[in-house]
C-alpha positions in Angstrom: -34.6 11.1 -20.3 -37.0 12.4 -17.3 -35.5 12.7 -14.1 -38.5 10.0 -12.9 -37.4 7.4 -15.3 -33.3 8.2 -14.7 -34.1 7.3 -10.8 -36.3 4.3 -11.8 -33.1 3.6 -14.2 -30.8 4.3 -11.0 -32.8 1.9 -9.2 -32.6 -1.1 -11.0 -29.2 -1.1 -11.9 -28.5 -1.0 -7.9 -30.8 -3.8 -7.2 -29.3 -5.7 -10.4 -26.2 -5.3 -8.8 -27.1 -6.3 -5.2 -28.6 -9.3 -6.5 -25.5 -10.3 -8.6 -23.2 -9.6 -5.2 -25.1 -12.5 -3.4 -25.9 -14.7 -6.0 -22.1 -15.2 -6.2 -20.8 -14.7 -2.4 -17.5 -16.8 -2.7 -17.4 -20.1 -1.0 -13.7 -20.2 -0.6 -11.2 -19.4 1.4 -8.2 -19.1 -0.2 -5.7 -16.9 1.4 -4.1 -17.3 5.2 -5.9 -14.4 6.2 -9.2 -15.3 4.3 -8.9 -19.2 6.6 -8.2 -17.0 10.0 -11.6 -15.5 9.3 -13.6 -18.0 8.4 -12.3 -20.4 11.2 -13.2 -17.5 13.3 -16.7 -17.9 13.2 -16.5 -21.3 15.1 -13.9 -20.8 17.3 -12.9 -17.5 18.0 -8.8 -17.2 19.7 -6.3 -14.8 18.9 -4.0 -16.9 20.0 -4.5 -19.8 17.4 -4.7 -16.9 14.6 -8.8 -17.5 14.6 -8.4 -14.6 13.4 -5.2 -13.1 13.6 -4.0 -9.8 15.6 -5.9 -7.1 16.3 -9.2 -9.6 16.0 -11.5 -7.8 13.7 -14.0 -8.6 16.7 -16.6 -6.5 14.9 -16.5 -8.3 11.8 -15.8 -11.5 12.7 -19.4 -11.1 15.0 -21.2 -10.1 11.7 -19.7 -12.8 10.1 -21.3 -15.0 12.8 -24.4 -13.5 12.7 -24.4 -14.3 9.1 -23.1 -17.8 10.0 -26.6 -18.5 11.4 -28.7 -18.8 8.3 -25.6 -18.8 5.9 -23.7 -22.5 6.5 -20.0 -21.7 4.8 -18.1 -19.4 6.7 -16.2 -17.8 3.9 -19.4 -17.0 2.8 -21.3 -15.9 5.6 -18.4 -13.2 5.9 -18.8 -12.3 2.5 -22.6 -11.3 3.1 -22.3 -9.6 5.8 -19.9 -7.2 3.6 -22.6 -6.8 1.4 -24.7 -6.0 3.7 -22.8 -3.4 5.3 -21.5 -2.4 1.5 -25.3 -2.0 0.5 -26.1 0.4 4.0 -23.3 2.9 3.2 -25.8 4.0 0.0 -27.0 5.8 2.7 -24.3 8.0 3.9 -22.9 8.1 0.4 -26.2 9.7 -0.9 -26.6 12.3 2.3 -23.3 12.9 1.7 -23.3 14.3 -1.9 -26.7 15.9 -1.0 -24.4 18.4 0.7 -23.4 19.3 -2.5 -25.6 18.4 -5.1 -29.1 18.1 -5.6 -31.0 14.6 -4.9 -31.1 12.7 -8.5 -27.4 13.8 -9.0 -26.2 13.0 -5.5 -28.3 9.1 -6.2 -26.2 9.4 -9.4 -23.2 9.0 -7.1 -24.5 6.2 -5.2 -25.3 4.5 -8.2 -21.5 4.6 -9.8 -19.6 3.7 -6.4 -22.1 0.8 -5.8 -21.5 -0.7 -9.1 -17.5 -0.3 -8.6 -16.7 -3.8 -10.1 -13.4 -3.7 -7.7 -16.0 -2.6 -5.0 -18.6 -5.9 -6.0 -15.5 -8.5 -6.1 -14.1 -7.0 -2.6 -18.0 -7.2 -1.1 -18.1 -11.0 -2.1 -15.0 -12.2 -0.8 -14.3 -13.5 3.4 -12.1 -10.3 4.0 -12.8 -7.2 6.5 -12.2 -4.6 3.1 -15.8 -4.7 2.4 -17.1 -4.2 5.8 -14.5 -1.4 6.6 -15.5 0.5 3.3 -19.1 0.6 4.7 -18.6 1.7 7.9 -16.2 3.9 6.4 -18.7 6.2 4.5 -21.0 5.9 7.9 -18.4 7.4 9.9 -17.4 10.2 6.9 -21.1 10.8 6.8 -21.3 11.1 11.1 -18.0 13.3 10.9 -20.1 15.8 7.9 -23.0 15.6 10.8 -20.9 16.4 13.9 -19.1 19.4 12.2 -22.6 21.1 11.2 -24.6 20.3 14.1 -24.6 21.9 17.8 -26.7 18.8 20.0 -23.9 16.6 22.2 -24.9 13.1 20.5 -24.1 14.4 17.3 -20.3 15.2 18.2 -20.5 11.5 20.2 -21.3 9.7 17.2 -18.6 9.8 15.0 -16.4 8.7 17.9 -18.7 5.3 18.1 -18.6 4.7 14.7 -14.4 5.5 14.2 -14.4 2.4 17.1 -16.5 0.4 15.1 -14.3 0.7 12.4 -10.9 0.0 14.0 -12.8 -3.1 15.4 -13.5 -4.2 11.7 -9.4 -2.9 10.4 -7.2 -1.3 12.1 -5.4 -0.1 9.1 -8.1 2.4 8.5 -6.3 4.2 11.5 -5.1 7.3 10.1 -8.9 8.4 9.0 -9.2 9.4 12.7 -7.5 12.6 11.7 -11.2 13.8 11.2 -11.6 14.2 14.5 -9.1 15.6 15.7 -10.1 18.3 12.9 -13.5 18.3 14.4 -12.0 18.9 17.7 -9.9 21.7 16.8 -13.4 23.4 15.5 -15.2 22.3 18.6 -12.3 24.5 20.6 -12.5 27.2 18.7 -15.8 27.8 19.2 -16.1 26.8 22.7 -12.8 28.0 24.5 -13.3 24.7 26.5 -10.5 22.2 27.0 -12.7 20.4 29.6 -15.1 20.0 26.9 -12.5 18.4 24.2 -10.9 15.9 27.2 -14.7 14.7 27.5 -14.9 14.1 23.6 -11.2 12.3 24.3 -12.2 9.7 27.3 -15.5 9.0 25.4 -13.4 8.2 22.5 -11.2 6.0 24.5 -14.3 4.7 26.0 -16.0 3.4 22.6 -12.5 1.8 21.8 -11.9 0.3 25.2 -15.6 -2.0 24.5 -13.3 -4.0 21.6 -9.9 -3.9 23.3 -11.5 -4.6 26.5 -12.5 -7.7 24.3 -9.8 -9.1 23.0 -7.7 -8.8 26.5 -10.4 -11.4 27.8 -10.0 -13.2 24.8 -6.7 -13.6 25.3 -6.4 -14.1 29.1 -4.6 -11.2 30.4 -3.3 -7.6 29.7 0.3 -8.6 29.8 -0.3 -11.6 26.9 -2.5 -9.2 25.1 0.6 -6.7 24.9 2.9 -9.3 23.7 0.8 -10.4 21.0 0.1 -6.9 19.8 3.9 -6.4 20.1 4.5 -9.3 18.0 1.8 -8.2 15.4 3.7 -4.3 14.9 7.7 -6.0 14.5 5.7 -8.2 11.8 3.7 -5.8 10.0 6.9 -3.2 10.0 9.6 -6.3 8.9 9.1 -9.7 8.1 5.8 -9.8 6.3 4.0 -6.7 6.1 5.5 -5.3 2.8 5.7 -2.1 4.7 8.8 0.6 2.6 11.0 0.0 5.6 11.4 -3.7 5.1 10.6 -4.3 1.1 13.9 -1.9 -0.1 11.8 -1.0 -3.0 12.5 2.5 -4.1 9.9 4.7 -3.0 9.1 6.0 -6.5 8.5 2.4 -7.4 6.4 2.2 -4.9 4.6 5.4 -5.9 4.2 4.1 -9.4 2.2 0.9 -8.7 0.3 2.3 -5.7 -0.7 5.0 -8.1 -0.7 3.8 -11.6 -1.8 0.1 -10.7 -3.6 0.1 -7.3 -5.5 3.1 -7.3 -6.6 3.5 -10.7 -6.4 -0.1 -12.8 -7.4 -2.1 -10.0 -9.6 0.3 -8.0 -11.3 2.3 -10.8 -10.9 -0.2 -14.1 -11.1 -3.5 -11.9 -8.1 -4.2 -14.8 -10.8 -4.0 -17.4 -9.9 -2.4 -20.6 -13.4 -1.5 -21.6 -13.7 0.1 -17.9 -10.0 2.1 -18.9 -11.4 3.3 -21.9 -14.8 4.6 -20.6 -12.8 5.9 -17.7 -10.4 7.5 -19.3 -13.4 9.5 -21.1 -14.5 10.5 -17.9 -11.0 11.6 -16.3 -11.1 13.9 -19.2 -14.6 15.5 -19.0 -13.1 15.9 -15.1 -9.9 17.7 -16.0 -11.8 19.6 -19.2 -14.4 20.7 -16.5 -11.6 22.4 -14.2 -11.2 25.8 -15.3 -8.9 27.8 -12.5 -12.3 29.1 -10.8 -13.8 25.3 -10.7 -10.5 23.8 -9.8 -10.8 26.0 -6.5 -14.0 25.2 -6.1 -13.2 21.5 -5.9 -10.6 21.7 -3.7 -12.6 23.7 -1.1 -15.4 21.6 -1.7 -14.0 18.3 -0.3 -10.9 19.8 1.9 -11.6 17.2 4.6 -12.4 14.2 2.4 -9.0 15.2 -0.1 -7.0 15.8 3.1 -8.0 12.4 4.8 -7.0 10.9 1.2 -4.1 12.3 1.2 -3.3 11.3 4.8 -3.9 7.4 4.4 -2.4 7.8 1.0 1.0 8.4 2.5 -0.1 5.9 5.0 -0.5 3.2 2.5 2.7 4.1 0.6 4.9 3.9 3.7 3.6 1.5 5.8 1.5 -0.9 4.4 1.7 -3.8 1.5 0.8 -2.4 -1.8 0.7 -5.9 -3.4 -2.7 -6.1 -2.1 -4.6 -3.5 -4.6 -7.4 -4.1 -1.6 -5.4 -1.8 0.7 -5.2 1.0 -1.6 -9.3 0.9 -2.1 -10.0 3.5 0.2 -7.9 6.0 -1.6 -10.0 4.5 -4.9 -13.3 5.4 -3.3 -12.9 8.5 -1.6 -11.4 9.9 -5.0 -14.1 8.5 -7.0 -17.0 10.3 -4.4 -15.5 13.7 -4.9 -15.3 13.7 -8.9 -19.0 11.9 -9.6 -20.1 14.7 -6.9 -18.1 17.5 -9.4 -19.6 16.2 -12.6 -22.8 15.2 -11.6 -23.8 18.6 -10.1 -22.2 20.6 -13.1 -24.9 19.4 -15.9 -28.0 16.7 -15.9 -26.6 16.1 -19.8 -24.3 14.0 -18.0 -26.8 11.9 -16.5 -27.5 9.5 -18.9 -23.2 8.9 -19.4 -23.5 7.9 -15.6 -26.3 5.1 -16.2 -24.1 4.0 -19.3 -20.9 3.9 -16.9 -22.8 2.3 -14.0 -24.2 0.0 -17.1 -21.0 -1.2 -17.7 -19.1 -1.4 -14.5 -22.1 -4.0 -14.0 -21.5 -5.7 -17.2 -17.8 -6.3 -16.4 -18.4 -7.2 -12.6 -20.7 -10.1 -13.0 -18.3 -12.3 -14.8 -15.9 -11.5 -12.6 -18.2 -12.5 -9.1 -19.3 -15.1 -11.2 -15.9 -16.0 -11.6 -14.5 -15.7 -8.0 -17.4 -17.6 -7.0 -17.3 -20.6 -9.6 -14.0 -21.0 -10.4 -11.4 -22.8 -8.2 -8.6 -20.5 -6.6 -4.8 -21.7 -7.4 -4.1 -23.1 -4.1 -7.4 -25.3 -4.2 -6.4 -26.4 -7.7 -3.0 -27.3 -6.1 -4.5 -29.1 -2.8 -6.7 -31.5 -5.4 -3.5 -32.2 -7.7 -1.5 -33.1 -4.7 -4.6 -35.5 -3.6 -4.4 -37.2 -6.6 -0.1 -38.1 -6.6 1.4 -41.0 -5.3 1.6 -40.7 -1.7 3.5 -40.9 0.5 4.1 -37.0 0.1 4.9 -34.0 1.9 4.4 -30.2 -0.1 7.0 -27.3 1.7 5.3 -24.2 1.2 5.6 -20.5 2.2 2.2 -19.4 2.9 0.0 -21.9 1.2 0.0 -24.2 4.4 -2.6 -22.8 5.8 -5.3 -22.9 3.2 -4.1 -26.8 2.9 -4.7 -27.2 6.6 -8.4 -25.9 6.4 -8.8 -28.1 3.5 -7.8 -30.9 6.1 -6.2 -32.5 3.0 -4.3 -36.1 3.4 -1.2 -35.6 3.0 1.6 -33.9 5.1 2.9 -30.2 4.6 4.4 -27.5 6.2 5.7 -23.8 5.8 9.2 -22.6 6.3 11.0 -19.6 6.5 14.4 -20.4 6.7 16.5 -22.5 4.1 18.3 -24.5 6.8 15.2 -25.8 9.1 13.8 -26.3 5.9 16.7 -28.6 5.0 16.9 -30.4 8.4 12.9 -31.6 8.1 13.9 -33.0 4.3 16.0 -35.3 5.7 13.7 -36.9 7.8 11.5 -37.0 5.0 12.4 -40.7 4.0 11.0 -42.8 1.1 8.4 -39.5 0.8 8.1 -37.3 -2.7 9.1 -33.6 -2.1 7.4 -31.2 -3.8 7.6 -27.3 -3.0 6.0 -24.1 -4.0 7.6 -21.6 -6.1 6.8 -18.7 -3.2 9.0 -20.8 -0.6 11.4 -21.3 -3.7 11.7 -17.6 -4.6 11.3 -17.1 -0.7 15.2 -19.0 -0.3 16.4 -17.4 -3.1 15.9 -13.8 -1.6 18.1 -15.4 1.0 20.6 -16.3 -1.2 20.3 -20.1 -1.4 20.7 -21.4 -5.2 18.0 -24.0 -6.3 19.1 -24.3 -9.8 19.4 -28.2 -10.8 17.6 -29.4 -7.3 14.2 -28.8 -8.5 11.7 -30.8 -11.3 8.8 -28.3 -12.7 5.8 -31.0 -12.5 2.5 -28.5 -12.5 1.3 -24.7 -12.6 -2.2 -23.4 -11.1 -3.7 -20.5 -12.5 -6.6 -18.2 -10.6 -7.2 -14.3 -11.5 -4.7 -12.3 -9.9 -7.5 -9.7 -9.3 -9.1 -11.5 -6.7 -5.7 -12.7 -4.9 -2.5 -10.8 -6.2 0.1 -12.6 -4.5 -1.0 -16.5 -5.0 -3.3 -16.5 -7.8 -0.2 -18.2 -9.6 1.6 -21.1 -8.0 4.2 -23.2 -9.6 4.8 -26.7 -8.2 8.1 -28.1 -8.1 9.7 -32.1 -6.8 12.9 -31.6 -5.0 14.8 -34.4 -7.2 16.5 -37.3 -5.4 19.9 -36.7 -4.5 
């Protein structure tokens, strides 16, 4: 195959898989954090959780932008992802071009844009898919700024690292690049006036978003609170961080590892994606003779050492229930193997279009899918409709995806076993149902359910596209 027709190949499999990504945007919003962003677009207020803390102002204001011409809010934030998902060919391909020549290095562009984890995170109403794009714009202004001399050069990674904390936050620890790029910068220049400038315009670029959400929220001192609130949350209650799960840490290790990072992120769970990837991981590692091994790792220090970085960062502080928050790891890994084997031989050209050939084939049932098919929660909002009312449904998190459903019937979330038991006794001549999370929820605090509860229904969804309640078992609390 001629390298003309392998970019013409290249091409179309790109634009097949653009097409796919909007053609099946997802309509729903089926998570707590999915109904904060899509409420968002019509009324934005920290406060109110519209979204919630630190605001994502950047993303929700492309999501608004998209909200223009696209009328479902869940969806207009899942084009806008695309969008910016689509852009980051850009950086991707400059990128590898620093390495490899230009077919190969649109080789790599071609098999991290046909990702089938990549296409299903792109079409849902979360900031992932944004924050991967800018992502690889910022990498790609980082690569810029250490190579180049001119001022704006060095500036520009600093405005796009704000962009990206104003899209997610938890891509934080990738700012390590520039404090590499300012150790470089001293060396060369002897100037510590010079590196405070680079600082204050840094603080500068983030101050535009912060400076944002302060008004937002009325004052400095309210602002403080909320982000104070946020941080105790993320590190105990909620945030699945390793201080507050109690998981062992080589538990923790396994599934970020085994199941985020490569049957999630690489195989999108797909056994026909493990076995052509598993062919690949072993033309990698059969490729790595001592002197191409070194070569590797000198290749991509920066981009291994930032993976490591938020690796450690995503073990230790974050939720690694969510296969989503792992991605980055997933992507960054991915860029510096295609860019190995795809400058070591053009043989192994035509095995790319194969593998970008099938990622394809495997993600369009699954957008198809997401986009179609009706997520738990929904399924159990529509049941509940349909039951003898009066009713009420206890729930964990679930609550809030009813509430943007503006469904008829009471519910509410609890926490705590005895509040919990307090509002069911107010709950006169009503049926009681609960959720298995809030049951399972009580139980962590010790509270035995055994005998109290009736089974009545269970609602499926694919756990890839929401891991924590893409299964929900519905339960009666029986009459005492």
């Amino acid at each position: 195959m001629g390298t003309f027709l392998k970019a013409i190949c290249a091409a179309a499999i790109l634009l097949a898989a653009v097409y796919f990504r909007f053609l099946y945007s997802s309509p729903f919003a089926a998570t707590w954090d999915q109904v904060d962003f899509a409420l968002a677009l019509n009324r934005y207020d920290l406060l109110a959780m519209q979204p919630h803390f630190p605001g994502y102002p950047y993303f929700i204001l492309g999501g608004m932008i998209a909200h223009i011409w696209v009328d479902n809010p869940a969806q207009a934030l899942s084009v806008f992802n695309q969008i910016v998902v689509l852009s980051a060919s850009i950086p991707i391909y400059f990128l590898a071009k620093q390495y490899i020549g230009a077919l190969p290095s649109l080789m790599a562009v071609l098999l991290l844009q046909t990702n089938s984890y990549l296409s299903i995170l792109s079409a849902q109403p979360m900031s992932e898919g944004a924050a991967i794009g800018v992502l690889w714009w910022y990498l790609w202004a980082v690569y810029l700024a250490f190579n180049k001399k001119a001022i704006w050069m060095k500036l520009l990674p600093l405005f796009l690292f704000s962009i990206l904390m104003g899209i997610r936050l938890s891509y934080a620890p990738f700012g390590l690049a520039i404090v590499f790029l300012w150790i470089k910068d001293y060396k060369e220049s002897k100037s510590m006036k010079r590196i405070a400038a680079f600082a204050l315009a840094a603080v500068l670029f983030q101050s535009i978003w912060i400076a944002g959400l302060i008004m937002n929220e009325g004052s400095l001192a309210g602002f403080i609170k909320l982000s104070y609130g946020f941080v105790a949350g993320h590190f105990t209650s909620w945030g699945g961080a390793v201080t507050e799960s109690g998981e062992p840490v080589w538990s923790r290790l396994y599934r970020l590892i085994v199941h985020n990072v490569v049957f999630t992120g690489m195989m999108s769970q797909s056994y026909l994606l493990i076995a052509a990837g598993a062919g690949v991981i072993l033309w990698f590692f059969m490729s790595l003779s001592r002197k191409a091994w070194i070569e590797y790792l000198n290749s991509h220090k920066l981009m291994l050492s930032l993976t490591l970085v938020y690796f450690l960062w995503n073990l230790f502080a974050q939720n690694i229930d969510k296969p989503r928050h792992s991605f980055p790891i997933t992507m960054l890994l991915l860029f510096t193997v295609y860019v190995f084997l795809a400058g070591k031989t053009k043989k192994g050209h035509a095995v790319f279009i194969m593998l970008a050939v099938l990622q394809l084939a495997v993600s369009i049932p699954l957008l198809k899918e997401q986009a179609k098919s009706m997520p738990a929660v929904y399924q159990m909002a529509e049941y509940l409709e349909e039951q003898e009312k009066p009713l009420i449904v206890y729930t964990w998190e679930e609550t809030r995806v009813l509430s943007y459903l503006s469904v008829p019937y009471d519910h509410k979330r609890y926490y705590s076993y005895p509040y919990f038991q307090k509002d069911v006794s107010y709950q006169k001549g009503k049926s009681i149902y609960l959720t298995n999370h809030l049951a399972e929820g009580f139980e962590k605090q010790g509270i035995e359910l055994e005998g109290q509860l009736e089974k009545i229904k269970e609602f499926h969804s694919n756990p890839l596209f929401d891991p924590v309640y893409g299964d929900i078992v519905l339960y009666r609390l029986k009459e005492r």
